[in-house]
Backbone and ligand atoms as CSV (ligand in chain L), in Angstrom:
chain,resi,resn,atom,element,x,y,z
A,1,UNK,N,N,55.492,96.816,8.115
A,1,UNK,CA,C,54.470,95.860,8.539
A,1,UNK,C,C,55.053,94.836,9.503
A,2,UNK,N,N,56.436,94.373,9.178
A,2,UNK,CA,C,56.847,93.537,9.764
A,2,UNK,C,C,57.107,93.912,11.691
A,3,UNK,N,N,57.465,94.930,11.527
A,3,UNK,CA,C,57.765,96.107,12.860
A,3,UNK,C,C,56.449,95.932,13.697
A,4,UNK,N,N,55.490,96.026,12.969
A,4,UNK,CA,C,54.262,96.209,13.448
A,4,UNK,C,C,53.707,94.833,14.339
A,5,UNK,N,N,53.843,93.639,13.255
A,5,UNK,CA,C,53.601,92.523,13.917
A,5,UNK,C,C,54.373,92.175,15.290
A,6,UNK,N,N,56.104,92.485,15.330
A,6,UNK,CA,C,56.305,92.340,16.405
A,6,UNK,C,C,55.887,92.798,17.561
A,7,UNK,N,N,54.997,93.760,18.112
A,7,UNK,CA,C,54.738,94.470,18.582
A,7,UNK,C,C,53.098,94.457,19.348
A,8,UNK,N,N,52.716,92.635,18.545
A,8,UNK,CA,C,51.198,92.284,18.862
A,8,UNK,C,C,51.472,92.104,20.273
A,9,UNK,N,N,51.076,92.205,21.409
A,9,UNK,CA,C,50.977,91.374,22.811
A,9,UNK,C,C,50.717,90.132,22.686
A,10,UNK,N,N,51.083,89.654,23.255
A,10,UNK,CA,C,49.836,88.064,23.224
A,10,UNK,C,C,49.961,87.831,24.756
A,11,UNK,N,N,50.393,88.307,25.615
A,11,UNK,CA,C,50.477,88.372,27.031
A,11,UNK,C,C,50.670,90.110,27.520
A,12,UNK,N,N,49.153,90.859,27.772
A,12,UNK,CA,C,49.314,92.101,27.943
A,12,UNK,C,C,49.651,92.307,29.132
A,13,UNK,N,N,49.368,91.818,30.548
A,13,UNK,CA,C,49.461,91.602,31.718
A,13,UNK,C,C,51.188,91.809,31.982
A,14,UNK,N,N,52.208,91.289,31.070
A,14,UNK,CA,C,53.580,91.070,31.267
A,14,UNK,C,C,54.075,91.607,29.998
A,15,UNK,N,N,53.257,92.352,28.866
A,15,UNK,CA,C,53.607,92.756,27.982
A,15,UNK,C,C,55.061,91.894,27.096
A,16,UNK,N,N,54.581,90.415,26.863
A,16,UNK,CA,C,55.222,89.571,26.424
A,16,UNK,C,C,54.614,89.523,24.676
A,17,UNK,N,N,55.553,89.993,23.592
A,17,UNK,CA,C,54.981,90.003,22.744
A,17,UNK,C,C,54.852,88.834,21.853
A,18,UNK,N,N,54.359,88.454,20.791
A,18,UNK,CA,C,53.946,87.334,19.750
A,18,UNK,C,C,55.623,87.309,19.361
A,19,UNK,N,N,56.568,88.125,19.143
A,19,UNK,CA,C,57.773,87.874,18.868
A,19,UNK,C,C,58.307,87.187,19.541
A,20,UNK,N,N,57.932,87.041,20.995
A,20,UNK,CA,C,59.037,87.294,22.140
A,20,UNK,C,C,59.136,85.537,22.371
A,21,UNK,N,N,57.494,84.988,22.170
A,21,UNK,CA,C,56.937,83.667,22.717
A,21,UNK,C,C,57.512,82.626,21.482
A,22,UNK,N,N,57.238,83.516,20.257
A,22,UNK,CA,C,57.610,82.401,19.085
A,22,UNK,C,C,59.450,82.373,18.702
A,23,UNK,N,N,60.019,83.133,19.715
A,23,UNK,CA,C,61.517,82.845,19.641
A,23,UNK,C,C,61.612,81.685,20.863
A,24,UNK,N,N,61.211,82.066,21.731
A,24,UNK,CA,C,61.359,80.667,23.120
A,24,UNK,C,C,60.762,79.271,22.647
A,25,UNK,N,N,59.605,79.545,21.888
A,25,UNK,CA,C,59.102,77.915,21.001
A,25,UNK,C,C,60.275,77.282,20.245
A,26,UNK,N,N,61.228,78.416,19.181
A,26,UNK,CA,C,61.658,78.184,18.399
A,26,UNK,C,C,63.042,77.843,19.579
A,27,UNK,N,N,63.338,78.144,19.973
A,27,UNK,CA,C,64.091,77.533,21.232
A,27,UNK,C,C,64.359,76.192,21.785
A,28,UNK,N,N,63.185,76.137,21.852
A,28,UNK,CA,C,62.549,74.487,22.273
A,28,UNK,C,C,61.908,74.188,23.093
A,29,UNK,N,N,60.880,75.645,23.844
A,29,UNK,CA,C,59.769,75.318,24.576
A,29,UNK,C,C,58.521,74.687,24.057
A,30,UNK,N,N,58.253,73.602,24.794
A,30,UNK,CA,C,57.078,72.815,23.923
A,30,UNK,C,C,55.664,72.804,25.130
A,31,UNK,N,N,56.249,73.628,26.078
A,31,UNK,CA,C,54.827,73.793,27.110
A,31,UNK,C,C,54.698,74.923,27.109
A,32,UNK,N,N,53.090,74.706,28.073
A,32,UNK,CA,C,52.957,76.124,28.606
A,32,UNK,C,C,53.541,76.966,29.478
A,33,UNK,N,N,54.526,75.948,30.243
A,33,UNK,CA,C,55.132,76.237,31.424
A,33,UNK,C,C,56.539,76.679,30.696
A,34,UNK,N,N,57.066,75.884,29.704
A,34,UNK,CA,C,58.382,76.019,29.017
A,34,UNK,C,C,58.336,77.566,29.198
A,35,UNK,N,N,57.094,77.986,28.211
A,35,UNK,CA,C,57.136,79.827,27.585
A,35,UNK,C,C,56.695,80.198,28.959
A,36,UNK,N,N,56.089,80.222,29.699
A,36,UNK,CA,C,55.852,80.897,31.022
A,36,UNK,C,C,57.209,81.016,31.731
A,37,UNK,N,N,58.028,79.809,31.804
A,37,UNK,CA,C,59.141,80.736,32.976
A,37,UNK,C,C,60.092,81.397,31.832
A,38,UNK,N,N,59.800,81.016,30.515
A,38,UNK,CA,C,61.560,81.510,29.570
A,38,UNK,C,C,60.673,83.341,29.591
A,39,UNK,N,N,59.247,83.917,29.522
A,39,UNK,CA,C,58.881,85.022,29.117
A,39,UNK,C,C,58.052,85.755,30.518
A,40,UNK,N,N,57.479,85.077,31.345
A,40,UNK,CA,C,56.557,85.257,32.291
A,40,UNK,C,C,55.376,86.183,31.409
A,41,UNK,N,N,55.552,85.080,30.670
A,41,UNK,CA,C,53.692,85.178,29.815
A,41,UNK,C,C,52.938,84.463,31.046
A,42,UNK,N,N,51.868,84.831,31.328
A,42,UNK,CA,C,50.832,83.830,32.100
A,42,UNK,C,C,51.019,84.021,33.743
A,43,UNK,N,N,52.098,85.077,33.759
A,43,UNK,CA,C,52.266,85.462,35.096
A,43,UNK,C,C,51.534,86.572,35.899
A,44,UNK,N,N,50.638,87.559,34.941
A,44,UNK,CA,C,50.464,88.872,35.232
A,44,UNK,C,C,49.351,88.686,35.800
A,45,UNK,N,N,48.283,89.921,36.353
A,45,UNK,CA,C,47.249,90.216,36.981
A,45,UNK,C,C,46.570,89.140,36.148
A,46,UNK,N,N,46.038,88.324,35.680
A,46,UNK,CA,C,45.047,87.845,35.210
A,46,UNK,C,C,45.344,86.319,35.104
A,47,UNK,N,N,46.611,86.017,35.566
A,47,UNK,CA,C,47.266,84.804,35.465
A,47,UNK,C,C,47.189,83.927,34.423
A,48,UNK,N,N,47.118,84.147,32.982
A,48,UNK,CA,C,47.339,83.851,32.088
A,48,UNK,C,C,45.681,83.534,31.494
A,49,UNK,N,N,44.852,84.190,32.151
A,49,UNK,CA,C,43.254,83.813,31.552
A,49,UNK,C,C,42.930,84.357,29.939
A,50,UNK,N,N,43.845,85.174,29.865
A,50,UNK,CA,C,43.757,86.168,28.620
A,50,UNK,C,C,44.687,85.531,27.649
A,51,UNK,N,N,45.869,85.416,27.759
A,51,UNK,CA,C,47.061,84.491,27.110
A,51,UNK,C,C,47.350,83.345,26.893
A,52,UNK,N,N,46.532,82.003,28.089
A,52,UNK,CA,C,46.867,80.999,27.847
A,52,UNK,C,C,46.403,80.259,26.639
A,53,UNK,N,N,45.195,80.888,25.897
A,53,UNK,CA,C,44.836,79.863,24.616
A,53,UNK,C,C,45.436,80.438,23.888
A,54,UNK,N,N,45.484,81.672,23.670
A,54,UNK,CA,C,46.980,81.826,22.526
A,54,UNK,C,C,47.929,81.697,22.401
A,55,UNK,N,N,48.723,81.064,23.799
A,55,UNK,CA,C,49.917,80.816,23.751
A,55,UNK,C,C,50.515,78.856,23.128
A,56,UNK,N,N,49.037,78.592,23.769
A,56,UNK,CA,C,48.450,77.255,23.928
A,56,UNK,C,C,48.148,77.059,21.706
A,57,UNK,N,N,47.744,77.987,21.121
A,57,UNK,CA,C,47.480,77.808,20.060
A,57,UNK,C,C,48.501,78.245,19.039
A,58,UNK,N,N,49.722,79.037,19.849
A,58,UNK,CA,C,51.045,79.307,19.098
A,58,UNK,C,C,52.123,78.226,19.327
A,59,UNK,N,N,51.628,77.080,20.053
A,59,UNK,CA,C,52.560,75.797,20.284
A,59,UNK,C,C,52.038,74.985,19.649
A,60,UNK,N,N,50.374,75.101,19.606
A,60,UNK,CA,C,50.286,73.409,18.740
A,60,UNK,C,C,50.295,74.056,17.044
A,61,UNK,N,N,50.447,74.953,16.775
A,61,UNK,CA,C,51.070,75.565,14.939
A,61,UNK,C,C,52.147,75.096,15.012
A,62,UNK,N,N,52.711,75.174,15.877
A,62,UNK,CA,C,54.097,74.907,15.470
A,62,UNK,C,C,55.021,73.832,15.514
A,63,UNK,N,N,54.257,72.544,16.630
A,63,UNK,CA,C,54.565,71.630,16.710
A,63,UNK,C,C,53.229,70.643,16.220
A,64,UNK,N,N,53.379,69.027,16.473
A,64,UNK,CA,C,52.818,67.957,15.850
A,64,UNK,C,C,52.109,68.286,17.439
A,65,UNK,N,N,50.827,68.623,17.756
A,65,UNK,CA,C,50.097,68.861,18.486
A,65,UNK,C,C,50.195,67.606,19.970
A,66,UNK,N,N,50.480,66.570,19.426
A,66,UNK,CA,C,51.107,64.749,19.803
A,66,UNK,C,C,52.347,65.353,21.057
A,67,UNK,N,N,53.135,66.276,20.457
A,67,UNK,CA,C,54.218,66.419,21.425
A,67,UNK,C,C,53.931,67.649,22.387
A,68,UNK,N,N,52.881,68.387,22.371
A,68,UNK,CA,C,52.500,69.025,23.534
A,68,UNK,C,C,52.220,68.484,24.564
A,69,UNK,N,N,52.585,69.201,25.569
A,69,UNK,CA,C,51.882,68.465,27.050
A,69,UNK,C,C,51.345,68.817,27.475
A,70,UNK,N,N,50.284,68.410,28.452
A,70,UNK,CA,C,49.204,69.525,29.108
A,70,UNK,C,C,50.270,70.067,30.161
A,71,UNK,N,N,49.819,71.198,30.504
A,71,UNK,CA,C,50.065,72.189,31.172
A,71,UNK,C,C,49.108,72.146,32.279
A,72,UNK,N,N,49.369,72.576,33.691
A,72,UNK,CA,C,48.299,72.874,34.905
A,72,UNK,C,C,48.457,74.250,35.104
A,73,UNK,N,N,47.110,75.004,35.117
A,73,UNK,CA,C,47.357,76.493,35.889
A,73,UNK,C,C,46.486,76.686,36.797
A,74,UNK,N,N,46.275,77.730,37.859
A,74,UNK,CA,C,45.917,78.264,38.990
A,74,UNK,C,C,44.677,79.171,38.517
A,75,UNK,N,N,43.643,78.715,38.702
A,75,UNK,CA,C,42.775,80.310,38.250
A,75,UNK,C,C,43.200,81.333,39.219
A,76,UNK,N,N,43.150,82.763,38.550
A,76,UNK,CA,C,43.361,83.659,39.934
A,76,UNK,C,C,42.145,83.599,41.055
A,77,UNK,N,N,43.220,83.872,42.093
A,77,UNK,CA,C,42.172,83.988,43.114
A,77,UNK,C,C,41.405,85.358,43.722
A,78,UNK,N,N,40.771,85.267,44.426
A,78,UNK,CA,C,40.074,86.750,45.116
A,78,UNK,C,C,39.930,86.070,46.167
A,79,UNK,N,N,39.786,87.140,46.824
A,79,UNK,CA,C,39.651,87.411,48.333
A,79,UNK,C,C,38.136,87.258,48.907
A,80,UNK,N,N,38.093,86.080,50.162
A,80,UNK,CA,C,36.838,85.641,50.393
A,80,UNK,C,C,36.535,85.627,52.397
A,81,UNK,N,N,35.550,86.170,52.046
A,81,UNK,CA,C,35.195,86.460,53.821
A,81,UNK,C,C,34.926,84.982,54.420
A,82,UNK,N,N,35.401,84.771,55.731
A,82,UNK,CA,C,35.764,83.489,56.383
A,82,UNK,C,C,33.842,83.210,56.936
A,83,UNK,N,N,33.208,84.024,56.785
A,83,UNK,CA,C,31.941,83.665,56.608
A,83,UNK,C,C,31.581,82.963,56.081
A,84,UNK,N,N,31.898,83.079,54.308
A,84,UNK,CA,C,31.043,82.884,53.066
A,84,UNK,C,C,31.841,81.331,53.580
A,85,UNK,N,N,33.347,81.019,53.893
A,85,UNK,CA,C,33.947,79.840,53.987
A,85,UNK,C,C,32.735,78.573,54.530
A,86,UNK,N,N,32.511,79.208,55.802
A,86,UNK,CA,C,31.744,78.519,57.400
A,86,UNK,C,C,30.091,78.154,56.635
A,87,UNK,N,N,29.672,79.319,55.664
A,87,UNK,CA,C,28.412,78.494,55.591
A,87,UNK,C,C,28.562,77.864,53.934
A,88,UNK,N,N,29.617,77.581,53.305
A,88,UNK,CA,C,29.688,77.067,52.198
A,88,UNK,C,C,29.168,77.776,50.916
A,89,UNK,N,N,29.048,78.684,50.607
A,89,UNK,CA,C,28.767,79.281,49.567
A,89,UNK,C,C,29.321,79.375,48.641
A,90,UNK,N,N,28.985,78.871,47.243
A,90,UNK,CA,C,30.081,78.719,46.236
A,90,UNK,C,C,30.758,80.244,46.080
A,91,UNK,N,N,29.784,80.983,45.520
A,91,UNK,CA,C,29.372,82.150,44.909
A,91,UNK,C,C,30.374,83.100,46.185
L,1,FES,S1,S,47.434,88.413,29.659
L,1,FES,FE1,FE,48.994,87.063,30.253
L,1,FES,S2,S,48.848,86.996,32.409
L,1,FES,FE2,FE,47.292,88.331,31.825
């Protein structure tokens, strides 16, 4: 069972597992950024849209929630025609 748990993803994009993130916490990463550069959780195709609240919710378990810091991330981007730019279209 124990085998098994190591083996959860919690970052599928970089295939960073629940083992991998709660050894770098236990380390002494206390951000999001800490575990992002020690694992490149939050780095993959999806830029951490899938991973960041669980990674975000495997730091404040483990610490006094007080000593987290916010973190800034990038939504991913896509690719936008210099049209849609010129007449303002959110969408
Ligand atoms: S699941 Fe972590 S970057 Fe996509």
């Amino acid at each position: 069972m124990a085998e098994q748990d190591e083996q959860v993803y919690i970052c599928r994009c970089e295939e960073v597992t629940r083992e991998e993130i709660e050894q770098v916490i236990r380390d002494g990463a206390i951000t999001l950024a800490g575990v992002k550069k020690r694992t490149h959780a939050g780095m993959g195709l999806c830029q951490g849209r899938t991973c960041r609240r669980l990674i975000a919710n495997m730091l404040a378990c483990s610490r006094d929630p007080a000593q987290i810091l916010p973190s800034t991330f990038r939504p991913p981007v896509r690719t936008v025609r210099i049209d849609e730019i010129a007449q303002g279209d959110e969408e």
